[in-house]
C-alpha positions as CSV (number, residue, x, y, z in Angstrom):
1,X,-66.9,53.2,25.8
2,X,-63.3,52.4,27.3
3,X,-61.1,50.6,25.5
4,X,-58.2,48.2,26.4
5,X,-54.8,48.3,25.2
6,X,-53.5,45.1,23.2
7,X,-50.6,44.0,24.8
8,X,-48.4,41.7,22.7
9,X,-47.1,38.7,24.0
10,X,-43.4,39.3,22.8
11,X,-43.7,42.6,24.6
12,X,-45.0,41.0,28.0
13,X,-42.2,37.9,27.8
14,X,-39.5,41.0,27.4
15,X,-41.3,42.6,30.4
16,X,-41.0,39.5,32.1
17,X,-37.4,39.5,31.8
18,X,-36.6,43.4,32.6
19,X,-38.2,43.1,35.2
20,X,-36.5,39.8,36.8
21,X,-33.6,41.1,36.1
22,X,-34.0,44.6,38.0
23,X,-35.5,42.5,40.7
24,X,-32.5,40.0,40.9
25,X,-30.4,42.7,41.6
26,X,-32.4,44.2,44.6
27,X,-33.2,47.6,42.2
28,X,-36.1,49.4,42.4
29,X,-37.1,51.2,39.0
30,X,-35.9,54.6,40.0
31,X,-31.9,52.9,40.1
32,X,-32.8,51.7,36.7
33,X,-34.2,54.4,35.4
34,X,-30.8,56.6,36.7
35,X,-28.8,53.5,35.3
36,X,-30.7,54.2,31.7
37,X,-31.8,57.7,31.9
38,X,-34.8,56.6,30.8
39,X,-38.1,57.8,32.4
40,X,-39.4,55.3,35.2
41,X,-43.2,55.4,33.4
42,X,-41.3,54.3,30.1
43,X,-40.1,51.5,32.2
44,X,-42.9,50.5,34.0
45,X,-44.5,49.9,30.6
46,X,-41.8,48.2,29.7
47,X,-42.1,45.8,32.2
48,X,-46.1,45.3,32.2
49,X,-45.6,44.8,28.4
50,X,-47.6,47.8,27.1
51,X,-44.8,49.1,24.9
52,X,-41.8,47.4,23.0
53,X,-38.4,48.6,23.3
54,X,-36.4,49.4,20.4
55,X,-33.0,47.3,19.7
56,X,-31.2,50.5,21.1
57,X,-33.2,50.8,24.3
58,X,-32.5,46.4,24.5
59,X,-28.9,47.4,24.1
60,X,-29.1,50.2,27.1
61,X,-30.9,48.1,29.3
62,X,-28.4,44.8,28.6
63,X,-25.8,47.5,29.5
64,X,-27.2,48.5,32.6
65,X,-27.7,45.0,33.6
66,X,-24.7,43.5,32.7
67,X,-25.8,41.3,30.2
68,X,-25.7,40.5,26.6
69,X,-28.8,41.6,24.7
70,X,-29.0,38.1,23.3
71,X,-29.1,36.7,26.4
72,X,-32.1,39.2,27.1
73,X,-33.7,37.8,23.9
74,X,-33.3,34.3,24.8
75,X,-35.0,34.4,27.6
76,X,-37.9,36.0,26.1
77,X,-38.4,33.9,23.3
78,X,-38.3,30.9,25.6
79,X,-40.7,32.0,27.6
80,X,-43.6,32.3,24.4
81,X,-45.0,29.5,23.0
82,X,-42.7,27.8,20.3
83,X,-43.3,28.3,17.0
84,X,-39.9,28.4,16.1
85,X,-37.2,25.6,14.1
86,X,-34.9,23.4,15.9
């Protein structure tokens, strides 16, 4: 029997958000992945949402962008539904 892979909805909304931001800038994931170094199947699942990046890979890709990390954040958590305090 084939199982299916959880994918967590913080990990899809930071998806979301990698990838609009590669796509805003007309890159395909081969210039990110030279911008990063990291491996263009890493990001693919990145932006699909099957894996979670650590706070150092968030801080590469904010780099790479040229954008604050928090501003990377943001726009995830605003994207899930709130559960959070004014």
């Amino acid at each position: 029997m084939a199982t299916t892979k959880r994918i967590s909805p913080v990990a899809m909304s930071l998806g979301f958000v990698i990838e609009r931001l590669r796509k805003e800038r007309g890159w395909q994931i081969l210039t990110l992945s030279e911008r990063t170094s990291f491996n263009r199947g890493y990001l693919g699942e990145l932006e699909k949402g099957y894996s979670t990046p650590t706070l150092e890979t968030l801080f590469t890709l904010a780099s790479a962008f040229g954008v604050r990390p928090s501003e990377m954040l943001r726009e995830a958590e605003e994207r899930l539904p709130g559960k959070w305090p004014s």
